[in-house]
Structure formats: C-alpha cells, structure tokens
C-alpha positions in Angstrom: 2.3 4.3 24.8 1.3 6.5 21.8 4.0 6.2 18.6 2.2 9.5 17.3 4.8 11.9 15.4 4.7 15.1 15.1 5.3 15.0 11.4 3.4 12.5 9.6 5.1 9.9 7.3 3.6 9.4 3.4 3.8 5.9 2.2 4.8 4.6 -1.2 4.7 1.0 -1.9 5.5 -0.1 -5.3 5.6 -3.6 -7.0 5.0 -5.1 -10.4 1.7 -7.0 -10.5 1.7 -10.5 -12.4 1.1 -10.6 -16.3 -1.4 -13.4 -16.3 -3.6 -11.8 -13.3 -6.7 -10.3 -14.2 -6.6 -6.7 -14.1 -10.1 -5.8 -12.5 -9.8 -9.1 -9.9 -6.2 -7.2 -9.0 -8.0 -3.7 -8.9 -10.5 -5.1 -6.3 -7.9 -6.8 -4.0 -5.9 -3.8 -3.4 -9.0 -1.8 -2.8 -10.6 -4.2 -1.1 -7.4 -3.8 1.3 -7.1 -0.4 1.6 -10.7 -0.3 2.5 -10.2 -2.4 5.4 -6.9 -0.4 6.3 -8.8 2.9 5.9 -11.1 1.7 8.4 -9.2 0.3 10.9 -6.3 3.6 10.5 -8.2 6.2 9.3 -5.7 6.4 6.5 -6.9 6.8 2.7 -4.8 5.3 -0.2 -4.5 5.9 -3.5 -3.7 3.1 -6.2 -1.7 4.4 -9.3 -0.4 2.7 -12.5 3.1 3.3 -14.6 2.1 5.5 -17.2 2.6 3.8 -20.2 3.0 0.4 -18.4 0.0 -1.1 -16.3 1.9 -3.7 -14.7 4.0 -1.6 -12.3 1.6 0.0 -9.5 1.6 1.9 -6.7 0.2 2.1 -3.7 0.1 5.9 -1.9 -0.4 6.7 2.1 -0.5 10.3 3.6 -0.8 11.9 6.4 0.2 8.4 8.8 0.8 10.1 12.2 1.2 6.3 13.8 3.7 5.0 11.6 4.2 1.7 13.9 0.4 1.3 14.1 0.2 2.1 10.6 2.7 -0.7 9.5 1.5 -3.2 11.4 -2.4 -2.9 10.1 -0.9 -2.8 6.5 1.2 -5.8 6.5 -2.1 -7.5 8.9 -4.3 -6.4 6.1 -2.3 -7.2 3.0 -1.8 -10.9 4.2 -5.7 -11.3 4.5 -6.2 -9.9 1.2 -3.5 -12.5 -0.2 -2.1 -9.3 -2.0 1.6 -11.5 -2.5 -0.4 -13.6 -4.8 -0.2 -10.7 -7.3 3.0 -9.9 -7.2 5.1 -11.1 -10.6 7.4 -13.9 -9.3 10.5 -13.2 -9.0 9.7 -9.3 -7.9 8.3 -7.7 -4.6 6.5 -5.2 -2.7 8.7 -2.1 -1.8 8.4 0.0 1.3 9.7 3.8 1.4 8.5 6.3 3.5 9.1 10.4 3.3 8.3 13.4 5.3 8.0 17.2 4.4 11.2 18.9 4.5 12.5 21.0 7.3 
C-alpha cells in the first residue's frame, strides 16, 4: 500500500548541537546521513546554521511525497549515524512538518 500524498510535506528538524563537539566531525555526520537518506528516498537535505549562533542547526527536507516512508528511513538513518551523540544534553531533535497552502 502506497502512503504517497498528493501534496508533499517539507521537513524541518532543528536541535542545538553540543559545545565541546567538533564542528567539522558534526558537519560530516549529518551529511554523511543525509547522503545515505538521499539515496535510499530520493530526498535532498539541506543543513543550515543560526545566524549569529553556530550551535543551533537545522536540518531542511522538501518535496517528501512518502511521508511514512520518509520518517521511517530518517529515524533508521540518524541512529546509524549516532547523530543523538551530538545533540547538547539536556536538548533534542525537533520534528515539524508543513505543506503549501491551499
């Protein structure tokens, strides 16, 4: 059974990354990550930075038509990247999803 909208969903996952990790090892785990979810969804991210304050990042998903298939390959491939070992204790990764208006 296909979960397949109509409308696609844009992802945007923000988090603040820990103080002490090291900013180029962080850079390549996310990508490293949305490599392997690229390939396995067909779905491109984009990694983005507070202006003004490099610890607060986020993470940017368009265009997801399979939403369910989507979310399960991200949390599959975010787990085998260890990408909670980033996160600043006490803090986490959050989740919202939008669609074009009607």
């Amino acid at each position: 059974m296909s979960t397949e909208l109509s409308v696609p969903v844009s992802y945007y996952i923000y988090y603040r990354v820990r103080e002490s990790a090291e900013r180029e090892d962080a850079h390549a785990t996310v990508r490293a990550m949305q490599a392997a979810l690229a390939q396995r969804t067909g779905v491109r991210g984009r990694l983005l930075e507070r202006y003004g304050e490099d610890v607060t990042w986020m993470e940017i998903y368009e265009d997801v038509r399979d939403p369910v298939a989507f979310e399960v390959a991200l949390q599959e491939q975010t787990a085998a990247q260890n990408l909670e070992a980033l996160i600043e204790p006490g803090s986490a990764r959050h989740m919202e999803r939008f669609t074009e208006c009607a």
